[in-house]
C-alpha positions in Angstrom: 108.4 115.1 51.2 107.8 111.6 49.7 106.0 109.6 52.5 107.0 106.4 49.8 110.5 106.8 50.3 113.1 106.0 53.1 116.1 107.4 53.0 118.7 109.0 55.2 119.6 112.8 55.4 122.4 113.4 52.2 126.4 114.2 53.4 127.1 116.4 51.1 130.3 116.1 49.1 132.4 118.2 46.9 131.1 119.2 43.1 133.5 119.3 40.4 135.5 116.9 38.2 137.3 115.1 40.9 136.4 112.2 42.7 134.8 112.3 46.0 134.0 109.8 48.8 130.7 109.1 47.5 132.3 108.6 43.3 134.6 105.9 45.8 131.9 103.9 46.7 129.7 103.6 44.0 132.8 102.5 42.1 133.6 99.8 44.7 129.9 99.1 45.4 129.3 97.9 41.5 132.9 96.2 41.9 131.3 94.1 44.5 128.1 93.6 43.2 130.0 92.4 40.0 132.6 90.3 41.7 129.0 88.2 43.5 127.4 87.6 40.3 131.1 86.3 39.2 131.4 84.2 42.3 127.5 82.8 41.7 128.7 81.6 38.3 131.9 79.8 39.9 130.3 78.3 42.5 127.7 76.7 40.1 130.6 75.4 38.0 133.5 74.4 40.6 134.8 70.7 39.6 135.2 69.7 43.2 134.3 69.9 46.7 137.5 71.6 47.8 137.4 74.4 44.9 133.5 74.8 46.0 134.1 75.0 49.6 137.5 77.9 48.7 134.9 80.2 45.9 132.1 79.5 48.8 134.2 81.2 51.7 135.2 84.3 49.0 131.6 84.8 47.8 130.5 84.8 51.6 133.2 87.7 52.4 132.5 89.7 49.3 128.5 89.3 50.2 129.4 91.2 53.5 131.4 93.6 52.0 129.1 94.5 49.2 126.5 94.8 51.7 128.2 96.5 54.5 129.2 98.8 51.1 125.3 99.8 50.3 124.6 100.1 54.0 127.6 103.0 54.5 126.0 104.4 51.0 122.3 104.3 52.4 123.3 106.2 55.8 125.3 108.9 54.3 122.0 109.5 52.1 123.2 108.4 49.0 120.6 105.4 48.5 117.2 105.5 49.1 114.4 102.9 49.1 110.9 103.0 48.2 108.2 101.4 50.8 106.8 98.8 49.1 102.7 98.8 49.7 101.3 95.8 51.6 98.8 94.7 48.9 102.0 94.8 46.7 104.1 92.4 48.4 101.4 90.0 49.1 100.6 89.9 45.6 104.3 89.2 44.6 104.3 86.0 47.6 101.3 84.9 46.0 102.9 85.0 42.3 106.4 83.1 43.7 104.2 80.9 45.9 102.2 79.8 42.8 105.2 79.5 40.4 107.2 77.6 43.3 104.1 75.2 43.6 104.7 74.8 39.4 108.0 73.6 40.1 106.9 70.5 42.0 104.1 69.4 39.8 
């Protein structure tokens, strides 16, 4: 067993050339994940506050979706993550700490 990894116990799904539940949600899970970078790009370019405000409530609701999407993925077992060590993420703070403090200078 990989102490480094977390992850959920795998549901099993059918093998074969068919689609199963888990082909399902990887498909709509990179839709989503698609469909947020497309929003980003809108809401950086919307002409007006009205437009802004409409791509800004879509983005929101296809942010929830797209995360509620992993989360299903991750507790069927289909995802897993990798513990990150703590020497690791204090070193990445410190690096976007420092490059944050290069944006004010």
């Amino acid at each position: 067993m990989d102490n480094n990894k977390i992850s959920n116990p795998k549901t099993e799904v059918p093998k074969g050339t068919e689609l199963n539940d888990k082909d399902y949600l990887n498909a709509c899970l990179s839709l989503l994940k698609e469909m947020e970078k497309n929003y980003t790009v809108a809401l950086t370019e919307a002409s007006n506050e009205n437009l802004f405000n409409k791509y800004d409530t879509v983005f929101n609701e296809i942010k929830s979706l797209q995360r509620d999407t992993f989360e299903l993925a991750f507790r069927k077992g289909w995802y897993s993550l990798e513990k990150a060590e703590a020497n690791k993420i204090n070193q990445k703070l410190t690096m976007l700490n420092q490059e944050f403090d290069g944006l004010s200078e």
